[in-house]
Biopython code that builds the backbone (N, CA, C, O; Angstrom):
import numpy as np
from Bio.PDB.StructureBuilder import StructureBuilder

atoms = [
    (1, "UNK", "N", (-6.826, 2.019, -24.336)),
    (1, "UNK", "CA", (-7.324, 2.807, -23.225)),
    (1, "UNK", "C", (-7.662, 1.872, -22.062)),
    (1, "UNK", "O", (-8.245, 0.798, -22.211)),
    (2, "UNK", "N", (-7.300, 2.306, -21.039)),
    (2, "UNK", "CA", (-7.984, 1.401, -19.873)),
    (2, "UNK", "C", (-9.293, 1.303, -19.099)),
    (2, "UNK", "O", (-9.663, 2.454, -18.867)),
    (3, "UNK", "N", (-9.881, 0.691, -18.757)),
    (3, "UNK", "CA", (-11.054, 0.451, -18.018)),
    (3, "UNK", "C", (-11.212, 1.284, -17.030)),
    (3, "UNK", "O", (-10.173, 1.540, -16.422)),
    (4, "UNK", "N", (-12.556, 2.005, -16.514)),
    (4, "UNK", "CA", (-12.010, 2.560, -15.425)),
    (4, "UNK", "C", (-12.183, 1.656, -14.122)),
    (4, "UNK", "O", (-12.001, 2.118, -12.996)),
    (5, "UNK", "N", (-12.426, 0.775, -14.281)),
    (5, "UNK", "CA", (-12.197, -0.937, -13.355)),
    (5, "UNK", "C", (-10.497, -0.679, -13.244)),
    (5, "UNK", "O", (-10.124, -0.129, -12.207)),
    (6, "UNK", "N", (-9.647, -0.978, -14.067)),
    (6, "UNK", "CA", (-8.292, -0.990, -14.197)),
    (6, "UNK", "C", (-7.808, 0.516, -13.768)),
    (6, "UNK", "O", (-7.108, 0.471, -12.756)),
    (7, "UNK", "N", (-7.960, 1.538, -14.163)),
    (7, "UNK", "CA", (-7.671, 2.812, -13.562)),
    (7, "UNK", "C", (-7.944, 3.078, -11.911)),
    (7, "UNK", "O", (-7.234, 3.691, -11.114)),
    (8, "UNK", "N", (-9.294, 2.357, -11.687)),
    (8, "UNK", "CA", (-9.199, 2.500, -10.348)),
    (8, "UNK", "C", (-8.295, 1.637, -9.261)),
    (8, "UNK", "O", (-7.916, 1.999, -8.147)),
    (9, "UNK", "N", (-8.084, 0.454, -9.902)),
    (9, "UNK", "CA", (-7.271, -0.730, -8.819)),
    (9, "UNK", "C", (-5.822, 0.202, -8.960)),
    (9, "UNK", "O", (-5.202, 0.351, -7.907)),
    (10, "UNK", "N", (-5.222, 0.871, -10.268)),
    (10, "UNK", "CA", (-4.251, 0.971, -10.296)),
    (10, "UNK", "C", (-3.984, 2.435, -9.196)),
    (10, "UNK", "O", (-2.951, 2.594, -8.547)),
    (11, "UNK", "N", (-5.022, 3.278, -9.191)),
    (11, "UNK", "CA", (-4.880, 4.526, -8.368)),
    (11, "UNK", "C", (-5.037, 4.224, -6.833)),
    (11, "UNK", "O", (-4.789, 5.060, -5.964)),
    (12, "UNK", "N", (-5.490, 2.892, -6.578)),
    (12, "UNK", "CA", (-5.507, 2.379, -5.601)),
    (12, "UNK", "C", (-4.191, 1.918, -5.066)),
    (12, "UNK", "O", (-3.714, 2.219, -3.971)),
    (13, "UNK", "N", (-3.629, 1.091, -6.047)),
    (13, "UNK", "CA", (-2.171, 1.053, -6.044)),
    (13, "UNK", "C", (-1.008, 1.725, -5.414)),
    (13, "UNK", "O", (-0.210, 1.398, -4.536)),
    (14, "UNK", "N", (-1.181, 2.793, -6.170)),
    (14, "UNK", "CA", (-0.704, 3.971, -5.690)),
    (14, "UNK", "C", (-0.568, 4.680, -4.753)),
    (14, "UNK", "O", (0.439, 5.269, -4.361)),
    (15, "UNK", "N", (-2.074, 4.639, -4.159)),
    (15, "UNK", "CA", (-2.622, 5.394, -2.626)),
    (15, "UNK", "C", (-1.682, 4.458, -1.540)),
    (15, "UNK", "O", (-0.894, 4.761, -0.644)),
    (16, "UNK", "N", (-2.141, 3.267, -2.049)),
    (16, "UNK", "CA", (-1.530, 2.482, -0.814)),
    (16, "UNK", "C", (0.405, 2.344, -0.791)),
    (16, "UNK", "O", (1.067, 2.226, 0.241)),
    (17, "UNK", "N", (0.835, 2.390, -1.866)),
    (17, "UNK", "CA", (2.015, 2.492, -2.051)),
    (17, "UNK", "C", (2.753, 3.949, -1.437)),
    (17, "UNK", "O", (3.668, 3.769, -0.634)),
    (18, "UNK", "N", (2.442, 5.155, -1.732)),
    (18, "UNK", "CA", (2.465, 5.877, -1.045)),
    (18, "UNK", "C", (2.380, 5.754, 0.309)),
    (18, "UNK", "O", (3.463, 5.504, 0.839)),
    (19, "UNK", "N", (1.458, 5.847, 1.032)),
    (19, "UNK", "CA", (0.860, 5.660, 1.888)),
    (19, "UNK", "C", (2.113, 4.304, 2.945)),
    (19, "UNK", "O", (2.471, 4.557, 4.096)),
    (20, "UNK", "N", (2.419, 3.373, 2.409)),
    (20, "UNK", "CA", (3.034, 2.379, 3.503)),
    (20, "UNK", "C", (4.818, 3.222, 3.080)),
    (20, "UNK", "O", (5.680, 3.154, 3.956)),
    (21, "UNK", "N", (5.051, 3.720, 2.140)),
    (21, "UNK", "CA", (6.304, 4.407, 2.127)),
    (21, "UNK", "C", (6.359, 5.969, 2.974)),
    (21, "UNK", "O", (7.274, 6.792, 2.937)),
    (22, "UNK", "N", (5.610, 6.016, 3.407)),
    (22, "UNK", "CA", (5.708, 6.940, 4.500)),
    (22, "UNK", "C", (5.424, 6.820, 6.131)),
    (22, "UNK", "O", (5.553, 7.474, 7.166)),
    (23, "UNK", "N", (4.916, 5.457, 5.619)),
    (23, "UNK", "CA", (4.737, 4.815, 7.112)),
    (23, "UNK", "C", (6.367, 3.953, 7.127)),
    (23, "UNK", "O", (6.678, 3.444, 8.204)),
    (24, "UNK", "N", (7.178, 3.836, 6.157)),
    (24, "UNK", "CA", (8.211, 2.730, 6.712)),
    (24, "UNK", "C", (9.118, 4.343, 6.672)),
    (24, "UNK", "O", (9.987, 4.012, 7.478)),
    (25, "UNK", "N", (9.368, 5.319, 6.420)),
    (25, "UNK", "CA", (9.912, 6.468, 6.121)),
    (25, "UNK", "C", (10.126, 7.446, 7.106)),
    (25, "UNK", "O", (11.164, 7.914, 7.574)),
    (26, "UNK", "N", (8.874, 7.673, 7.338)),
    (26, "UNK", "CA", (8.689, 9.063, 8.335)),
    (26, "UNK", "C", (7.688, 8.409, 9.569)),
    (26, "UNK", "O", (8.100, 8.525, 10.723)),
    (27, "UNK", "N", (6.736, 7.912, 9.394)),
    (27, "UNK", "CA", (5.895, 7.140, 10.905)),
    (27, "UNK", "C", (6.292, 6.562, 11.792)),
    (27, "UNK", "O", (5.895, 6.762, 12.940)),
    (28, "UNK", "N", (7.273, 5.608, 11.436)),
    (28, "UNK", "CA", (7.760, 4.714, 12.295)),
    (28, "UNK", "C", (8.715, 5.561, 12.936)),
    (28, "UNK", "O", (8.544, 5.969, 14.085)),
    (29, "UNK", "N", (9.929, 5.902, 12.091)),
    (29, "UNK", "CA", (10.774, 6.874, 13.382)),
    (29, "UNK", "C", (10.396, 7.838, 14.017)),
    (29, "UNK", "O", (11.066, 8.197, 14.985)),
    (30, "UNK", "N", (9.092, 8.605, 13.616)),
    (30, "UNK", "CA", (8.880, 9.741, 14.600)),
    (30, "UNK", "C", (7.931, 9.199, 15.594)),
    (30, "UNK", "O", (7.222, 10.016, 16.180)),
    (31, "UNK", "N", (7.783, 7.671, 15.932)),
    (31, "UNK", "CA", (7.350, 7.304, 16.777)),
    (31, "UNK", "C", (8.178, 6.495, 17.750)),
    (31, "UNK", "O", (7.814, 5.812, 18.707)),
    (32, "UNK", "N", (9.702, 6.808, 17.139)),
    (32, "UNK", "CA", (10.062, 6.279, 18.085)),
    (32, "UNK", "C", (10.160, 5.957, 19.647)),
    (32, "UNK", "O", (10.440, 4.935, 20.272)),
    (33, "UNK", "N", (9.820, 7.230, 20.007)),
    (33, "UNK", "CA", (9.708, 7.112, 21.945)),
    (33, "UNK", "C", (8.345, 6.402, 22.362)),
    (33, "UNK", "O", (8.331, 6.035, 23.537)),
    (34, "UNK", "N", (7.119, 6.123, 21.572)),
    (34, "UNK", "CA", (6.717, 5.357, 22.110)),
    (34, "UNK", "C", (6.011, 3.851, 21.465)),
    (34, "UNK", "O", (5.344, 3.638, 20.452)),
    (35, "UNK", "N", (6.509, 2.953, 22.573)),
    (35, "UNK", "CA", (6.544, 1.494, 21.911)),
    (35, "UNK", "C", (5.034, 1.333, 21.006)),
    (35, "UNK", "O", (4.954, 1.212, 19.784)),
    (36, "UNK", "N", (4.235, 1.360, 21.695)),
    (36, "UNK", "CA", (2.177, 1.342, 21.170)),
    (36, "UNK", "C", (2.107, 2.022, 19.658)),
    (36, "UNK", "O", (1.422, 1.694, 18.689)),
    (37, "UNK", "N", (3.138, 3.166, 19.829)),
    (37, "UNK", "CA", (2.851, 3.727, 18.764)),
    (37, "UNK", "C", (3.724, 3.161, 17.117)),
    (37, "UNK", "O", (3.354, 3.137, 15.943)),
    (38, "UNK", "N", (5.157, 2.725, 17.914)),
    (38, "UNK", "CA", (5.614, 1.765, 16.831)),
    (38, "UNK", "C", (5.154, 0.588, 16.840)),
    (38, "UNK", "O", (5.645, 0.122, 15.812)),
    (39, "UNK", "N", (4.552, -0.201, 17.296)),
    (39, "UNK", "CA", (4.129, -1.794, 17.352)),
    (39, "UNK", "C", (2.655, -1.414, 16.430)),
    (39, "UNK", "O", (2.294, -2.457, 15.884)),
    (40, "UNK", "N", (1.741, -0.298, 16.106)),
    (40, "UNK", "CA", (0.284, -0.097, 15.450)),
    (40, "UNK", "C", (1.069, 0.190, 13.480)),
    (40, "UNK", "O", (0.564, 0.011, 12.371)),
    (41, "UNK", "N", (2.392, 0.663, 13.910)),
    (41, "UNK", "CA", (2.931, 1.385, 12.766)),
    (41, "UNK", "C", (3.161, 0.373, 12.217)),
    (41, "UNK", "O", (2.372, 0.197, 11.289)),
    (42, "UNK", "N", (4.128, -0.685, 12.374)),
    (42, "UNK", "CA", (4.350, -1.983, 11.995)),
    (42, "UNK", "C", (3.591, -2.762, 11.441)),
    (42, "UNK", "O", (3.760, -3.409, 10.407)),
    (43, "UNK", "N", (2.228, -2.683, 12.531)),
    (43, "UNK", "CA", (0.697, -3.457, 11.852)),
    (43, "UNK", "C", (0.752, -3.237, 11.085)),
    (43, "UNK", "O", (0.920, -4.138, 10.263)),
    (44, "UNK", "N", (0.651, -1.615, 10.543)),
    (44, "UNK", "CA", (-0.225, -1.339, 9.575)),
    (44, "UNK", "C", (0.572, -1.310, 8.152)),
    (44, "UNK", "O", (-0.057, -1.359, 7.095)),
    (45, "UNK", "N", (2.232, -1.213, 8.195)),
    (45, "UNK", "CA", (3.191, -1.568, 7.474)),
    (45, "UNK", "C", (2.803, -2.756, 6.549)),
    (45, "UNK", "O", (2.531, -2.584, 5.361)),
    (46, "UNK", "N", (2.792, -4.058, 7.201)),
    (46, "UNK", "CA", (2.404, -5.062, 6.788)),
    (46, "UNK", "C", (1.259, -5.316, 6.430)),
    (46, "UNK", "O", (1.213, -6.143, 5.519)),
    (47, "UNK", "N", (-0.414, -4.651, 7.041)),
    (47, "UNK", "CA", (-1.456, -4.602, 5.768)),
    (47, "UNK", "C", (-1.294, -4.477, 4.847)),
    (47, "UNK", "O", (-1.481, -5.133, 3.823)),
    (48, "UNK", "N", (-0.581, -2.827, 5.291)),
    (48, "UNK", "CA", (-0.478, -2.257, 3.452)),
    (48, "UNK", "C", (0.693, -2.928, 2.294)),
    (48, "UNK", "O", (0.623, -2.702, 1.086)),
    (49, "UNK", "N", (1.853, -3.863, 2.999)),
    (49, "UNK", "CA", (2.433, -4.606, 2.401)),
    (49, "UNK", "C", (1.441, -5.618, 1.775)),
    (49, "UNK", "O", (1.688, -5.869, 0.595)),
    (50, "UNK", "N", (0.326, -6.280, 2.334)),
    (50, "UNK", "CA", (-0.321, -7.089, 1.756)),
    (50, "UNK", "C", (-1.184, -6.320, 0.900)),
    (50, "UNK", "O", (-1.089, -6.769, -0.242)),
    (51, "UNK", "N", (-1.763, -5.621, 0.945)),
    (51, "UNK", "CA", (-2.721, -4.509, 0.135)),
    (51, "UNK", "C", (-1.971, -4.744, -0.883)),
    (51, "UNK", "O", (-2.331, -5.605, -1.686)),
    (52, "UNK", "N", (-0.724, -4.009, -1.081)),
    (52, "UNK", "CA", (0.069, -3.458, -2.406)),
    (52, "UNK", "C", (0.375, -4.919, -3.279)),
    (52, "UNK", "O", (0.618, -4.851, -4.483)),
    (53, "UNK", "N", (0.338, -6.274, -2.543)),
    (53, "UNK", "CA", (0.703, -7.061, -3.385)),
    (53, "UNK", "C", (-0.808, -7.932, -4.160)),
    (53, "UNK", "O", (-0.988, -8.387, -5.290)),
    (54, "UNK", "N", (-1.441, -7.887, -3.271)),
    (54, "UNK", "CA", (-2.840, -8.185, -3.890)),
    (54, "UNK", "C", (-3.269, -7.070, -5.077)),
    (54, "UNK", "O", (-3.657, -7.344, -6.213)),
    (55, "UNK", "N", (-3.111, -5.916, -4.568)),
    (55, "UNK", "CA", (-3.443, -4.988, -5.573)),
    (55, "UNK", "C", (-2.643, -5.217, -7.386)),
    (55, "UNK", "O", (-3.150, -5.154, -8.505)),
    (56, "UNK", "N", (-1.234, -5.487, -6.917)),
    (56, "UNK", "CA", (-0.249, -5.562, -7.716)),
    (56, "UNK", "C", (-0.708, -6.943, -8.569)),
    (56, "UNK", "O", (-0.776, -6.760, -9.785)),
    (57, "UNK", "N", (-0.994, -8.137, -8.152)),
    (57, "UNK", "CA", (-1.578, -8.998, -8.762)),
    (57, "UNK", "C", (-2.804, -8.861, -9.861)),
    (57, "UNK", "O", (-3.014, -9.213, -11.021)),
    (58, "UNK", "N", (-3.460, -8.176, -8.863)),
    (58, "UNK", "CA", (-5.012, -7.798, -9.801)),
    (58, "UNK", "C", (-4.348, -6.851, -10.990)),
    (58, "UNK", "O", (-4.341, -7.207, -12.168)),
    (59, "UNK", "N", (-3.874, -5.785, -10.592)),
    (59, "UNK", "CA", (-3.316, -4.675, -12.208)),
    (59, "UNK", "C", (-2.776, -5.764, -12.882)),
    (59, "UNK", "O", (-3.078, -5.758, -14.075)),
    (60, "UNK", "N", (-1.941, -6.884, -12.460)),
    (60, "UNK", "CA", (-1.290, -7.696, -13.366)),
    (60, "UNK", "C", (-2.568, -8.697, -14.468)),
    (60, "UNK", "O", (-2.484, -8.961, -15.668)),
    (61, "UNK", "N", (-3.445, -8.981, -13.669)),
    (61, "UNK", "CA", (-4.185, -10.060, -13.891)),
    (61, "UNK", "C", (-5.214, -9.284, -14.900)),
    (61, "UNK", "O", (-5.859, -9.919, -15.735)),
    (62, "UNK", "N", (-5.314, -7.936, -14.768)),
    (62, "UNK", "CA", (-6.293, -7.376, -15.835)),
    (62, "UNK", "C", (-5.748, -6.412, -17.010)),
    (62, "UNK", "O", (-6.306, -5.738, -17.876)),
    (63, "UNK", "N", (-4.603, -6.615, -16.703)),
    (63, "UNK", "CA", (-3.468, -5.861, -18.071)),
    (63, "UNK", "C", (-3.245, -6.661, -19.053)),
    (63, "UNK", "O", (-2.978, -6.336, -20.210)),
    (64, "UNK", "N", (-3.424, -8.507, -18.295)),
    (64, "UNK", "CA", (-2.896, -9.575, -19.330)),
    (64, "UNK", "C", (-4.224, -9.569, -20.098)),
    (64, "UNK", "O", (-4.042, -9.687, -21.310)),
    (65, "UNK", "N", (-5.253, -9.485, -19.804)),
    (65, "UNK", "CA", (-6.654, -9.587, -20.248)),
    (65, "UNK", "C", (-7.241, -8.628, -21.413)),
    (65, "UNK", "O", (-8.045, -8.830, -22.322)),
    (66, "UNK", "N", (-6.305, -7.207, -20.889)),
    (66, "UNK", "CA", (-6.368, -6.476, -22.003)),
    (66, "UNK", "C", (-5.951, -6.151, -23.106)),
    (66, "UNK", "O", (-6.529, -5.277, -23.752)),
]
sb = StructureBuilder()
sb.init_structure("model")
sb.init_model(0)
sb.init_chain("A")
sb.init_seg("    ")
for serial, (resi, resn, name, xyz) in enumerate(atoms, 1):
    if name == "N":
        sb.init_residue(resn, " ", resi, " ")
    sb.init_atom(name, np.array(xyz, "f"), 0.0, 1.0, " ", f" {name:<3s}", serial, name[0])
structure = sb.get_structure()
């Protein structure tokens, strides 16, 4: 059974995974006409690219543990 330490990073996971696949999907092109609005989309692309891999580390780092 998992932790709910581990259940939560992993639903976190998720949120954010979701979440930047609809920003590289559907956000960015329906912003295409204006630049401000694709250049914030992009930002936030790449947080959540970093989010998902930090996140992805930690599920890794507490699955080996378990």
């Amino acid at each position: 059974m998992l932790s709910n330490h581990l259940y939560n990073l992993m639903l976190q996971l998720t949120e954010e995974s979701k979440s930047l696949h609809r920003i590289k999907k559907e956000y960015l092109s329906d912003s295409s006409e204006c630049g401000d609005c694709q250049m914030f989309w992009e930002k936030l692309a790449k947080d959540k690219e970093a989010h998902v891999a930090e996140l992805t580390d930690l599920v890794k780092t507490h699955m080996d543990q378990g």
